[in-house]
Backbone atoms as SQL, in Angstrom:
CREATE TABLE atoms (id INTEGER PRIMARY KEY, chain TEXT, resi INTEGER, resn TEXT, atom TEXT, x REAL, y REAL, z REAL);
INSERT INTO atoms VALUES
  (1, 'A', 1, 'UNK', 'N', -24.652, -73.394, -4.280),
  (2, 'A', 1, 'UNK', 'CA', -24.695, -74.700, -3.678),
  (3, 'A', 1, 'UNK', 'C', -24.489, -75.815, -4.693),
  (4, 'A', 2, 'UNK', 'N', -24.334, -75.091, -6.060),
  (5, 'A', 2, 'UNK', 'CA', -24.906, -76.575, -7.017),
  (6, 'A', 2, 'UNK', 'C', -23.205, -77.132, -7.045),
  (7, 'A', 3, 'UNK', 'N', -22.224, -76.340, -6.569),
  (8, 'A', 3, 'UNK', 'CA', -20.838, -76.297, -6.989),
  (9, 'A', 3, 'UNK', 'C', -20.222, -77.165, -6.027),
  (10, 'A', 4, 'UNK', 'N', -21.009, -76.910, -4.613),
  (11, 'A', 4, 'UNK', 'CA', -20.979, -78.197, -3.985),
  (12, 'A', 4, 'UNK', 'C', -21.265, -78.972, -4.030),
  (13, 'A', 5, 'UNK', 'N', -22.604, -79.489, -4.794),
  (14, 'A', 5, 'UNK', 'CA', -22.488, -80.613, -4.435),
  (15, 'A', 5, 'UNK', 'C', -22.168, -80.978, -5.798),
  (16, 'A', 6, 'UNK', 'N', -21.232, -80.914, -6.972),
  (17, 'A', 6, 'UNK', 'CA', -20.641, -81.166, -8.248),
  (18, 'A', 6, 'UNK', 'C', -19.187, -82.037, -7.412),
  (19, 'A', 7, 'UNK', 'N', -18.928, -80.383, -6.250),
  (20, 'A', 7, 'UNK', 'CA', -17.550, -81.302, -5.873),
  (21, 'A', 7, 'UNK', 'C', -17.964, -82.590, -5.171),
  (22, 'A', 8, 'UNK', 'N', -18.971, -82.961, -4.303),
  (23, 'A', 8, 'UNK', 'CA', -19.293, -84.445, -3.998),
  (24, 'A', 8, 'UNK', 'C', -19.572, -85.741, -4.880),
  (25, 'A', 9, 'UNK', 'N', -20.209, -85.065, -5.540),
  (26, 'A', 9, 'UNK', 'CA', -20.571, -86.282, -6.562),
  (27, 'A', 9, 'UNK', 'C', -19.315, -86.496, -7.502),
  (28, 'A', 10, 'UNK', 'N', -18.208, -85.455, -7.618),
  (29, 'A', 10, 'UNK', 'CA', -16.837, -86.109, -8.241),
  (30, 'A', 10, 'UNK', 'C', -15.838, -86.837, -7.222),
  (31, 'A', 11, 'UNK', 'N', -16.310, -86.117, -5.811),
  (32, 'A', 11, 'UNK', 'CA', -15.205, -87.227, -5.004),
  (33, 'A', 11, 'UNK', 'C', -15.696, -88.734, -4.893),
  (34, 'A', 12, 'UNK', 'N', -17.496, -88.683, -5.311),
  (35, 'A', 12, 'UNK', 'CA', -18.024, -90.369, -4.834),
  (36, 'A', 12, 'UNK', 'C', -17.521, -91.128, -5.939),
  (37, 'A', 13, 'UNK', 'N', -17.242, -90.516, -7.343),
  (38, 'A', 13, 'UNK', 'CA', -17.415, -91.071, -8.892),
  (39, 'A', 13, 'UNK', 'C', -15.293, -91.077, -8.462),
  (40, 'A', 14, 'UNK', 'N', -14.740, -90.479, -8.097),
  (41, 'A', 14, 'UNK', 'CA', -13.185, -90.828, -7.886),
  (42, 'A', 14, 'UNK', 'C', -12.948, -91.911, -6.912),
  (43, 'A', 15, 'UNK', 'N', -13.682, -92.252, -5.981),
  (44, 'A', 15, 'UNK', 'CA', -13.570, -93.100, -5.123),
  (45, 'A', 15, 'UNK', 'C', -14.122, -94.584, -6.192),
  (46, 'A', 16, 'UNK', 'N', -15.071, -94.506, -6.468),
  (47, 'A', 16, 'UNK', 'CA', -15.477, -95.709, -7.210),
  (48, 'A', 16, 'UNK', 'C', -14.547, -95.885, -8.092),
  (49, 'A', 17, 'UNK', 'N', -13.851, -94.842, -9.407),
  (50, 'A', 17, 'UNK', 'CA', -13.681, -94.983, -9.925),
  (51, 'A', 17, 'UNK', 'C', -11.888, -95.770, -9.490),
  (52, 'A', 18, 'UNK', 'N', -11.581, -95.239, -8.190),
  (53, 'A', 18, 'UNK', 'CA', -10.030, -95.463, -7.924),
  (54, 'A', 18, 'UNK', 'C', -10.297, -97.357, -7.705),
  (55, 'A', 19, 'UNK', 'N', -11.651, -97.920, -6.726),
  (56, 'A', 19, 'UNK', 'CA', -11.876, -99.100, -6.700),
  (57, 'A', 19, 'UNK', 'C', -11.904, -100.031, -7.447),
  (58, 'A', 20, 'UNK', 'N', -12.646, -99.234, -8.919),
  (59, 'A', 20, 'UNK', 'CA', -12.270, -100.092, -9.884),
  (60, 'A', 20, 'UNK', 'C', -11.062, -100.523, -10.908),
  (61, 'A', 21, 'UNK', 'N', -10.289, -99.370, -10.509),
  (62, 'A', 21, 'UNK', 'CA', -8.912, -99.366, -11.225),
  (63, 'A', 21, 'UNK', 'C', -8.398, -100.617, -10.727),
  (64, 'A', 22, 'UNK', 'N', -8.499, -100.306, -9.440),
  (65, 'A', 22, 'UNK', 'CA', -7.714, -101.355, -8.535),
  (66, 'A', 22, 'UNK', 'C', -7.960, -102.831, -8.469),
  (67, 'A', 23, 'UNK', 'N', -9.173, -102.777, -8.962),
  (68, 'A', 23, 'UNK', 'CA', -9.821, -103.970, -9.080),
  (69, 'A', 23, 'UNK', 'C', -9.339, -105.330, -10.135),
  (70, 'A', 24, 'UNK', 'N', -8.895, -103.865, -11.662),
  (71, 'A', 24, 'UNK', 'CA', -8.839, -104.586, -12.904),
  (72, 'A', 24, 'UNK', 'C', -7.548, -104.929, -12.673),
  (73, 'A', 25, 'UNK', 'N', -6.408, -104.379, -11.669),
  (74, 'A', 25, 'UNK', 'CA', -5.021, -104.325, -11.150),
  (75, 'A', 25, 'UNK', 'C', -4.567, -105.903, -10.774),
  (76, 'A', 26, 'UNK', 'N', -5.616, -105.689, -9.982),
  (77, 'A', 26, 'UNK', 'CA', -5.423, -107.372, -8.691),
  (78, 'A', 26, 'UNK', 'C', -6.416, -108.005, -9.580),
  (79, 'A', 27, 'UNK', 'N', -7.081, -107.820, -10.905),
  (80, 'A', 27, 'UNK', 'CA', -7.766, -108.882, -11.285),
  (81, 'A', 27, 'UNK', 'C', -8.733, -109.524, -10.950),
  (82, 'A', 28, 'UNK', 'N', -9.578, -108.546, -9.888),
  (83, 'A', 28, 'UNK', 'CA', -10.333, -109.037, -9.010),
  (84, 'A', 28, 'UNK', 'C', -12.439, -109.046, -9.370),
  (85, 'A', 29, 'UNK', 'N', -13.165, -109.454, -8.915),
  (86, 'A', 29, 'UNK', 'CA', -14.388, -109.141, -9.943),
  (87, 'A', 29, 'UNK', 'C', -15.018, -107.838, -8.725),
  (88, 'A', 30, 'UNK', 'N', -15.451, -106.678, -8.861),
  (89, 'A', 30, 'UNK', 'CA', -15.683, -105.476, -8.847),
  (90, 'A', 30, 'UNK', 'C', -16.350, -106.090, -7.455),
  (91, 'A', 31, 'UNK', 'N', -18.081, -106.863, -7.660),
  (92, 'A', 31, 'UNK', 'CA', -18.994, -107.098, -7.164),
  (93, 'A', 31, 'UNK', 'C', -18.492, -107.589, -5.782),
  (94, 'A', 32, 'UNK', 'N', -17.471, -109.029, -6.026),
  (95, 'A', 32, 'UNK', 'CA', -17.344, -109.877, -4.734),
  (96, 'A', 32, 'UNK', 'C', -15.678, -108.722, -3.626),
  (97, 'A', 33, 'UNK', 'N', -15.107, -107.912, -4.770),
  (98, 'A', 33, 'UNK', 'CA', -14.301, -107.145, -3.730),
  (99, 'A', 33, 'UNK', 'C', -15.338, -106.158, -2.948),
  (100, 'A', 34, 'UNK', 'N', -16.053, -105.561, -3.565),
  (101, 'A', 34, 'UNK', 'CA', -17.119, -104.447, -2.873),
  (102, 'A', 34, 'UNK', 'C', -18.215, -105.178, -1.788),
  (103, 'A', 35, 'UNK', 'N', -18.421, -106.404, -1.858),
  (104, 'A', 35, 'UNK', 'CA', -19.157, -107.004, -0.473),
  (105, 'A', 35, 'UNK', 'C', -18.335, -107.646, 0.392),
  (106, 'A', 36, 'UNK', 'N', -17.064, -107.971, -0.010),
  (107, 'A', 36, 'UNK', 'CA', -15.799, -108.363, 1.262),
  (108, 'A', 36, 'UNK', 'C', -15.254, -106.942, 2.081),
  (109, 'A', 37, 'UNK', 'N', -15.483, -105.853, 0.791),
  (110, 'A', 37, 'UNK', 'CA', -14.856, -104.941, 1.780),
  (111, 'A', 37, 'UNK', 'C', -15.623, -103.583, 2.090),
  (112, 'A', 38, 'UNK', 'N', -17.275, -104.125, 2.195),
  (113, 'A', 38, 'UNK', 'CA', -18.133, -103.264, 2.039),
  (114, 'A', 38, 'UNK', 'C', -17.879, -102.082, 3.518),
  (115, 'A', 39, 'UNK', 'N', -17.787, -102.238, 4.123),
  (116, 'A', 39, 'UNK', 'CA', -16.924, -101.210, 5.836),
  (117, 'A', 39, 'UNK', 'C', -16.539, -100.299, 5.590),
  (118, 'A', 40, 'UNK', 'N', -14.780, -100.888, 4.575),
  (119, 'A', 40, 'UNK', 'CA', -13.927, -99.879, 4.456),
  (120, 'A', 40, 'UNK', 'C', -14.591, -98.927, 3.140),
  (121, 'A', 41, 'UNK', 'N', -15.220, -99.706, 2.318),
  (122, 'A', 41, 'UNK', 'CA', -15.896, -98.862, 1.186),
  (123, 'A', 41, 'UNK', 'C', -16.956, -97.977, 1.416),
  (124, 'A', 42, 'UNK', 'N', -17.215, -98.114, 2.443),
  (125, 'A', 42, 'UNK', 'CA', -18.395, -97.025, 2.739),
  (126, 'A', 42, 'UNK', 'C', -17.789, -95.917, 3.737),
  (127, 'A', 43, 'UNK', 'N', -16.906, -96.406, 4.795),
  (128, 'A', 43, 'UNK', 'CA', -15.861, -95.845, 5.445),
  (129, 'A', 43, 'UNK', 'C', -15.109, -94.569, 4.533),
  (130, 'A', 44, 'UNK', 'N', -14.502, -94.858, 3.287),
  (131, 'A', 44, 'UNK', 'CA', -13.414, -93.972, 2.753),
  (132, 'A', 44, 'UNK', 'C', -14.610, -93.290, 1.591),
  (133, 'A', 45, 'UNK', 'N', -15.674, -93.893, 1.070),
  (134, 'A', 45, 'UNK', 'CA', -16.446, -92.603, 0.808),
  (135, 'A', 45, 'UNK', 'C', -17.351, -91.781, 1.812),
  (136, 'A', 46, 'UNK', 'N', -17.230, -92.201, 2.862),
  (137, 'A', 46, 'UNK', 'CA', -17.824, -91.174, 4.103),
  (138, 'A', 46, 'UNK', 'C', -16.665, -90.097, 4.494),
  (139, 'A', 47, 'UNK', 'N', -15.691, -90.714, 4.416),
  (140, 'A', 47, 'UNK', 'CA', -14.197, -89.892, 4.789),
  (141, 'A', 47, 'UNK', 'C', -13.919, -88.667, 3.625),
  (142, 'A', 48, 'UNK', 'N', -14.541, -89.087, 1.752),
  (143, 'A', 48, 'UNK', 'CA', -14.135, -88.262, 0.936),
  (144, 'A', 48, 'UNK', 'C', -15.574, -86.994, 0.849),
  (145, 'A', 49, 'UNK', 'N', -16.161, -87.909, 1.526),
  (146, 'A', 49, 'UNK', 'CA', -17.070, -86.456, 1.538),
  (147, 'A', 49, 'UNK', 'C', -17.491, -85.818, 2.855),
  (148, 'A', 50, 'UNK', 'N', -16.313, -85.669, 3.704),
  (149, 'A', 50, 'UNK', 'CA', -16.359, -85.130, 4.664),
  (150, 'A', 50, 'UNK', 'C', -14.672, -83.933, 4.369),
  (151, 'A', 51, 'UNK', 'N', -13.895, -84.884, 4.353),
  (152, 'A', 51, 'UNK', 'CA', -13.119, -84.190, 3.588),
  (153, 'A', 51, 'UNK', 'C', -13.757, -82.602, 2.660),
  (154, 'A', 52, 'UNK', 'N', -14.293, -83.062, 1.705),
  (155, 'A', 52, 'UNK', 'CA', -14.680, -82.248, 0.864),
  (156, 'A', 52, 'UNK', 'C', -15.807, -81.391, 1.259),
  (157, 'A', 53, 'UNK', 'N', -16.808, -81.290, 2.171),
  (158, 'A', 53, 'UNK', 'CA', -17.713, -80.796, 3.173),
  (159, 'A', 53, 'UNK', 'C', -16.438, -79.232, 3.672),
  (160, 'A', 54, 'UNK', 'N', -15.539, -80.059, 4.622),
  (161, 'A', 54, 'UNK', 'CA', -14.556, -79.605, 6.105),
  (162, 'A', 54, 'UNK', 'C', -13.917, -78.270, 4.597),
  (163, 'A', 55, 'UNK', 'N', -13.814, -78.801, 3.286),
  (164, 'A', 55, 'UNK', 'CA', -12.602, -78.010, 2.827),
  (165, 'A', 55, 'UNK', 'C', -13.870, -76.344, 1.965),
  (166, 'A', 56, 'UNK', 'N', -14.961, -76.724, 1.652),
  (167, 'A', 56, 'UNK', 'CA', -16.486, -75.840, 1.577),
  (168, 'A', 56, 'UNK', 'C', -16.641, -75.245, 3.219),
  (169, 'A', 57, 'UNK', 'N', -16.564, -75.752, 4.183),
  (170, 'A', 57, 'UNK', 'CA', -17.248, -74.815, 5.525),
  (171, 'A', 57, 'UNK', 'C', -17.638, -73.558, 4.567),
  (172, 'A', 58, 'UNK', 'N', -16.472, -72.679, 4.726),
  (173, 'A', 58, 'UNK', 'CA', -16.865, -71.378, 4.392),
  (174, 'A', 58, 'UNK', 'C', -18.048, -70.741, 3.357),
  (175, 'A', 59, 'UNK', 'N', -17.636, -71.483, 2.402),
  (176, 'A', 59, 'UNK', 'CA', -19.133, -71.384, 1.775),
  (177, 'A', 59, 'UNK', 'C', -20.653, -71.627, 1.841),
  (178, 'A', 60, 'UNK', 'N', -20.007, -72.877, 2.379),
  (179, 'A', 60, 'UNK', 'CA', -21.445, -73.425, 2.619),
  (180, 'A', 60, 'UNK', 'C', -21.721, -72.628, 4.349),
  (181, 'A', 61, 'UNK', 'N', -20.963, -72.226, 5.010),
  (182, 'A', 61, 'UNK', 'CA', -21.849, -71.359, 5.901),
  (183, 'A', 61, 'UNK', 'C', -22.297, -69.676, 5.620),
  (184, 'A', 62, 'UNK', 'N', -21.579, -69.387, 4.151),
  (185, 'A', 62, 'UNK', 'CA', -22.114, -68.012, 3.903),
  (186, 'A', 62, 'UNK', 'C', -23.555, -68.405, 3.210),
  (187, 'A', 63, 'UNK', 'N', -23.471, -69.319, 2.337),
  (188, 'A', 63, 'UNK', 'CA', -24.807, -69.522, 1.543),
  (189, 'A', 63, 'UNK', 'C', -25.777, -70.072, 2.480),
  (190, 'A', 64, 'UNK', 'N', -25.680, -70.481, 3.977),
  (191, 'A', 64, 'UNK', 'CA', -26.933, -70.700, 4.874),
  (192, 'A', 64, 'UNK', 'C', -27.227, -69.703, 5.654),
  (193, 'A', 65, 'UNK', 'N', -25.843, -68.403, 5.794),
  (194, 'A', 65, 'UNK', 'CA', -26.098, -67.151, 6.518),
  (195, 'A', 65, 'UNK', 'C', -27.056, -66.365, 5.012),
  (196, 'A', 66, 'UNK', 'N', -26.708, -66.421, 3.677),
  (197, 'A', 66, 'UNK', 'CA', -27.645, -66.080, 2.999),
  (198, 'A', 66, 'UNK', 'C', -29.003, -66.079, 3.019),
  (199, 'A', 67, 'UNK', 'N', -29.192, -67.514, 2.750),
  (200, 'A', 67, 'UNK', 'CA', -30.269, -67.959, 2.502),
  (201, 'A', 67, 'UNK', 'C', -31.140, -67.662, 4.114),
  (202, 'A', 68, 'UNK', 'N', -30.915, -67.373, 4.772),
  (203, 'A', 68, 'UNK', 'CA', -31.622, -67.237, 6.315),
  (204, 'A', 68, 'UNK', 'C', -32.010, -65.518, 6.096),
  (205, 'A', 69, 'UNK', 'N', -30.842, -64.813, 5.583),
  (206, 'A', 69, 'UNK', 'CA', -31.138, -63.064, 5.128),
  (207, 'A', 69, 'UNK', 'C', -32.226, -63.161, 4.355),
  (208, 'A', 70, 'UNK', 'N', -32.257, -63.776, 3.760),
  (209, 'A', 70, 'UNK', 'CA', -33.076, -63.664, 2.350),
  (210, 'A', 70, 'UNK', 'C', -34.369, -63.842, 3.044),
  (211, 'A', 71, 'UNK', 'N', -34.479, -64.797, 4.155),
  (212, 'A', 71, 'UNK', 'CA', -35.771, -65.228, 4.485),
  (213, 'A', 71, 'UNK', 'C', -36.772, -63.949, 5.504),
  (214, 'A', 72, 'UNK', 'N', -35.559, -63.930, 6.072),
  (215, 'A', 72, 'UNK', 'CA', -35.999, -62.922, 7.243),
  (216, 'A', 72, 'UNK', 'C', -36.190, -61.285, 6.431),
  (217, 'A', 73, 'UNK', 'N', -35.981, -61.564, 5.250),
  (218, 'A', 73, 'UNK', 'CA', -36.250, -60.227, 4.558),
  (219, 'A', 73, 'UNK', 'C', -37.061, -60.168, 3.438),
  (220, 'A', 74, 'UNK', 'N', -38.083, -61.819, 3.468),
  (221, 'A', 74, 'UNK', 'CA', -38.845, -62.104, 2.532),
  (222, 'A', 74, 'UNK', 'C', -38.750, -61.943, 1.276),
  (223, 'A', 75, 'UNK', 'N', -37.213, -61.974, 0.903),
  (224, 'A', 75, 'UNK', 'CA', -36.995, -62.073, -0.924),
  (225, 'A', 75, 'UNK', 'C', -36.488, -63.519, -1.143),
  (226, 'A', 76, 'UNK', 'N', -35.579, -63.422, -2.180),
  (227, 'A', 76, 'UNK', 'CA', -35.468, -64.342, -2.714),
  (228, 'A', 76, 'UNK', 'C', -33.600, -63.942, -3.136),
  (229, 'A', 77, 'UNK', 'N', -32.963, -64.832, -2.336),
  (230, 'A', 77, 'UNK', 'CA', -31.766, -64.424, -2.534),
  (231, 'A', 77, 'UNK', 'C', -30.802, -66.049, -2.783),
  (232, 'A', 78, 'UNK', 'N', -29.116, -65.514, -3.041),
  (233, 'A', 78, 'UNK', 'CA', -28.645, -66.503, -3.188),
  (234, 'A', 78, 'UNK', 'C', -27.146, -66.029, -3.216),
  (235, 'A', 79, 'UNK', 'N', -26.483, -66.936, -2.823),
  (236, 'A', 79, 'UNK', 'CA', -24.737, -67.245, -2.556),
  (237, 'A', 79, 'UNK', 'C', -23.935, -67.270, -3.591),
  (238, 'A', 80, 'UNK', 'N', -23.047, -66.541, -4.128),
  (239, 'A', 80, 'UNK', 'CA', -22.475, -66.668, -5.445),
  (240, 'A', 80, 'UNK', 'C', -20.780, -67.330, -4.660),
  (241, 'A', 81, 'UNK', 'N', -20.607, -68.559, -5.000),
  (242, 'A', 81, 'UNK', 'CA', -19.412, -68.885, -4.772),
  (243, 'A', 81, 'UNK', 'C', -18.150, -67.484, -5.253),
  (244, 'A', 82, 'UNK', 'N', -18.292, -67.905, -6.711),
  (245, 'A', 82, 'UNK', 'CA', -17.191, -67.159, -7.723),
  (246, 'A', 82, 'UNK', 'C', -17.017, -65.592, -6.937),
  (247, 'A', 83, 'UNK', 'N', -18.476, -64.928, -6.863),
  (248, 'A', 83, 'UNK', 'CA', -18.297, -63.784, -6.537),
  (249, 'A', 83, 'UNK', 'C', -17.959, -63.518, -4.598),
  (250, 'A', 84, 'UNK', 'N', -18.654, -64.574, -4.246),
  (251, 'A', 84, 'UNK', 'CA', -18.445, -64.672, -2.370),
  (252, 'A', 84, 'UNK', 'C', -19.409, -63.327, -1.732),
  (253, 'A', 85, 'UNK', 'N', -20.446, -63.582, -2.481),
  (254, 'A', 85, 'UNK', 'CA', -20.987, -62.508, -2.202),
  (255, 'A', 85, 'UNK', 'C', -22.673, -62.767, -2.031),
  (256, 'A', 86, 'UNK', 'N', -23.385, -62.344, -1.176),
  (257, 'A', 86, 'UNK', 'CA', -25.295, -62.915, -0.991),
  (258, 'A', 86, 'UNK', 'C', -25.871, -62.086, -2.214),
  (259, 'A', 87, 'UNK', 'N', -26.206, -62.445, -2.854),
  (260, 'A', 87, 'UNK', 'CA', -27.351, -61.239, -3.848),
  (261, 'A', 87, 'UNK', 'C', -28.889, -61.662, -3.750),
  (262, 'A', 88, 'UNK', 'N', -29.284, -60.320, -4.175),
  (263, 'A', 88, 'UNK', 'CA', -30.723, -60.462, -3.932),
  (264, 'A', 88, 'UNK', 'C', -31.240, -60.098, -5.415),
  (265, 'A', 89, 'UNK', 'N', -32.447, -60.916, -5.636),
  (266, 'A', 89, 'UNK', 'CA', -33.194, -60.661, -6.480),
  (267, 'A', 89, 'UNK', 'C', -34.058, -59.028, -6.764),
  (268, 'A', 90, 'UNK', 'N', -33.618, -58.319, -7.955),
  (269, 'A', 90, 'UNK', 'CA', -34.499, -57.621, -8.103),
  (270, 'A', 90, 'UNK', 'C', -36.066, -58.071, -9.113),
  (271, 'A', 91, 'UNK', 'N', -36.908, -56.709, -8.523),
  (272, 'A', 91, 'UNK', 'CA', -37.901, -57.577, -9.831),
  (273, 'A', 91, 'UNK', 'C', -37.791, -57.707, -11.172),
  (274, 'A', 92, 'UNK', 'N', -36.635, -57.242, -11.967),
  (275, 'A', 92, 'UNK', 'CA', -36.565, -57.315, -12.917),
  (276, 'A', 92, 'UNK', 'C', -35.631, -59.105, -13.282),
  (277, 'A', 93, 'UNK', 'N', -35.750, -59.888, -12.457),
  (278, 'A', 93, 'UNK', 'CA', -35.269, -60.496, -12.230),
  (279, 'A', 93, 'UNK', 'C', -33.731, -61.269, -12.384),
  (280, 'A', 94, 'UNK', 'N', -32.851, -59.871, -11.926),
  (281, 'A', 94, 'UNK', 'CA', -31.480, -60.068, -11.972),
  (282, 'A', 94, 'UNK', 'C', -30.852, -60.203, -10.137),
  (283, 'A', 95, 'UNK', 'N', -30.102, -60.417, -9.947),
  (284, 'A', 95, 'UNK', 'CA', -28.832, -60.450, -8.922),
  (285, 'A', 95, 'UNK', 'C', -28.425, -59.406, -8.895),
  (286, 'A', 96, 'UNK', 'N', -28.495, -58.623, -7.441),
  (287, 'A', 96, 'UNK', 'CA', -27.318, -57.422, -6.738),
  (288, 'A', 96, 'UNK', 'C', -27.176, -58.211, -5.853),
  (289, 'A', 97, 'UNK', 'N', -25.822, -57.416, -5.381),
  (290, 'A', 97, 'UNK', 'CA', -25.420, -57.972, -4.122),
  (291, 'A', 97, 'UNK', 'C', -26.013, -57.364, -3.369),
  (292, 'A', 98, 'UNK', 'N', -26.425, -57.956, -2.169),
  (293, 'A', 98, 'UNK', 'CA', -27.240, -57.207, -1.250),
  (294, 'A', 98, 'UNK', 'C', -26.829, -56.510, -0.672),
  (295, 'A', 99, 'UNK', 'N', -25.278, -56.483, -0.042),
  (296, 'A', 99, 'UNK', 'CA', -24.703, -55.267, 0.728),
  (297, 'A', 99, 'UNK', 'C', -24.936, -54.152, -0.116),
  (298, 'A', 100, 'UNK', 'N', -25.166, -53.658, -1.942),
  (299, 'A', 100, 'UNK', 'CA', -24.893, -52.477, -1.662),
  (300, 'A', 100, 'UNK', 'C', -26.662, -52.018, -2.205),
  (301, 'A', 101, 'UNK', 'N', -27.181, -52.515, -1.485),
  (302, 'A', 101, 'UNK', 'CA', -28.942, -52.687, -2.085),
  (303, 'A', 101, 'UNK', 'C', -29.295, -51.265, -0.913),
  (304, 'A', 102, 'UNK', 'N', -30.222, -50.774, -1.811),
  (305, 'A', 102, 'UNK', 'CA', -30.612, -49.684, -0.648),
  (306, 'A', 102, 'UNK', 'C', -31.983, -49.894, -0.291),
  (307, 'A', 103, 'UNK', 'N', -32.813, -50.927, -0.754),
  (308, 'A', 103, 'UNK', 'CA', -34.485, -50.712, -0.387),
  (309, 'A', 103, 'UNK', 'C', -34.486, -52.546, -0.644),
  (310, 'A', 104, 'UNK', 'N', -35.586, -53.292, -0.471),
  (311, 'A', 104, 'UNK', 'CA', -36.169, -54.354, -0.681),
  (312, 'A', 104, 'UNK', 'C', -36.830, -54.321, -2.046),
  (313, 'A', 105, 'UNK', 'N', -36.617, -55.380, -3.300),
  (314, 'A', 105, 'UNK', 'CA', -37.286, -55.455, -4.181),
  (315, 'A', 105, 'UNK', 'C', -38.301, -55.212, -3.802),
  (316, 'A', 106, 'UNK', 'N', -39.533, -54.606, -4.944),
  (317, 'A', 106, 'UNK', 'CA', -40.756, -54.434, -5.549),
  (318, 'A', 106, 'UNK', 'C', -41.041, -53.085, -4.594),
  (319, 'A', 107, 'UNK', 'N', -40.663, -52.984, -3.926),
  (320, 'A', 107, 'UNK', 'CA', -40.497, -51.541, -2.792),
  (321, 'A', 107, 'UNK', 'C', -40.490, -49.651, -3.359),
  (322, 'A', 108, 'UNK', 'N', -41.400, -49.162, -2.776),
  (323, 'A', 108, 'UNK', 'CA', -41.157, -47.951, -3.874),
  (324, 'A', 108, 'UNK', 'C', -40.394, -46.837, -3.329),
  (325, 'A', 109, 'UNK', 'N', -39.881, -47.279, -2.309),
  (326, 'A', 109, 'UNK', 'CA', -38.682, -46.287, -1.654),
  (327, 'A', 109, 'UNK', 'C', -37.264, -46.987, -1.987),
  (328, 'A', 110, 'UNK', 'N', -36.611, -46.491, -3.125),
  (329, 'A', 110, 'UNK', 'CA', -35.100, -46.640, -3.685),
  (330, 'A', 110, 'UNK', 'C', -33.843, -45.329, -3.008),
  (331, 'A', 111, 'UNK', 'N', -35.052, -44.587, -2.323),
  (332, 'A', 111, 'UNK', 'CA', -33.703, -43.877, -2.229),
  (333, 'A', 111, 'UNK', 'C', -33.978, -42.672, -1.141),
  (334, 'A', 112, 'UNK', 'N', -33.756, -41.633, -0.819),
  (335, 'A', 112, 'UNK', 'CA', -33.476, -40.572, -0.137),
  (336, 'A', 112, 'UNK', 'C', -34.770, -39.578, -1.119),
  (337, 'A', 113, 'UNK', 'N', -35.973, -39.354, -0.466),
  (338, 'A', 113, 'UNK', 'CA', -36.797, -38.818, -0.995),
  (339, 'A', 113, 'UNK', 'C', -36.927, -37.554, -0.431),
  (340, 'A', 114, 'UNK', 'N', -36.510, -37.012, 0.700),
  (341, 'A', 114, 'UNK', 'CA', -36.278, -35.614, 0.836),
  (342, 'A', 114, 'UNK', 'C', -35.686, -34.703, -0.335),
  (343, 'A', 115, 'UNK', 'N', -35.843, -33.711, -0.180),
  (344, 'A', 115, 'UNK', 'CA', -34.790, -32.914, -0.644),
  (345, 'A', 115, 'UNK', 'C', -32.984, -32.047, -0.225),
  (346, 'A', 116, 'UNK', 'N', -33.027, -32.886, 0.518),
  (347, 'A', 116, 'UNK', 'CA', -31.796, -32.854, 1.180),
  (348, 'A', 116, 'UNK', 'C', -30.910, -33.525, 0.572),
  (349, 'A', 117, 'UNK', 'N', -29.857, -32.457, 0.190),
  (350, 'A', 117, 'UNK', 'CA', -28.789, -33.315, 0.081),
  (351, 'A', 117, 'UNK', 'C', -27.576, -34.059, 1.300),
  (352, 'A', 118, 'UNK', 'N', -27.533, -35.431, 1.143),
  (353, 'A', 118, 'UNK', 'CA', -26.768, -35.662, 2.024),
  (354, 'A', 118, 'UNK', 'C', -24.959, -35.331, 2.193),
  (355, 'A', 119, 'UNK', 'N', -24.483, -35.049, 1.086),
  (356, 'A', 119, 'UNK', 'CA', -23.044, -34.576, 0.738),
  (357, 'A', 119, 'UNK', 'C', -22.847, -33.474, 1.429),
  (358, 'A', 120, 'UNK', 'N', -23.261, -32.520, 1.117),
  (359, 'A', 120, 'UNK', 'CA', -23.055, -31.203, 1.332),
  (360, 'A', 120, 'UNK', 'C', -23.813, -30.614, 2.893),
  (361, 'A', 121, 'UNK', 'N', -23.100, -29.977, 3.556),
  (362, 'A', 121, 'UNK', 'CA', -24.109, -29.616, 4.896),
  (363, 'A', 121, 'UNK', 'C', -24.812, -28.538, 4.322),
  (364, 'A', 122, 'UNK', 'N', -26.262, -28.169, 4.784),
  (365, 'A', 122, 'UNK', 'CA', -26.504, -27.312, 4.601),
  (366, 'A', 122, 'UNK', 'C', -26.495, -26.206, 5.754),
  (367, 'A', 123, 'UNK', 'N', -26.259, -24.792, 5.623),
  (368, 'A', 123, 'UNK', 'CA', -25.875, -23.931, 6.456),
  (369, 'A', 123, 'UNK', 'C', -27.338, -23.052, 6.473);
């Protein structure tokens, strides 16, 4: 999530920053253009971070389908953009991905405690 909101806070700091370009352009003083055209200025940074919201959906709805897994399964999990993948905390306190997790951290069933093997049928 932090990657989102990095990309917001660079579209609010590009928007200001394009206002003031424009400003030193037309020669104008920063303060009295930004309260004549306070509407459209709040208007086109509502527009750049919606924009930038609409172009995240996907992420930002895997990292709230995460973060809801995580809850309903009482760990502690999280959304890896880069990887696109939910991981869960083990107790040693690293990241798996949770799809290929076979038990719930701190849990003392990791695995297939029979003696059965599952590969092979037995006859």
């Amino acid at each position: 999530m932090w990657l989102f909101w990095l990309y917001e806070f660079l579209g609010f700091v590009a928007v200001i920053s394009l206002i003031v370009a424009y400003c030193r352009i037309r020669k104008q003083r920063f303060w009295s253009f930004t309260w004549k055209y306070l509407k459209w200025i709040l208007l086109s940074i509502v527009g750049v971070l919606l924009v930038i919201a609409i172009l995240c959906r996907h992420d930002l709805y895997n990292a709230t389908h995460c973060y809801f897994r995580g809850v309903s399964m009482h760990a502690q999990t999280k959304y890896s953009i880069y990887l696109g993948e939910c991981q869960i905390e083990t107790p040693s306190g690293s990241y798996v991905p949770i799809d290929r997790t076979r038990a719930l951290p701190g849990s003392s069933d990791h695995g297939n405690n029979d003696d059965v093997n599952d590969f092979y049928p037995t006859n």
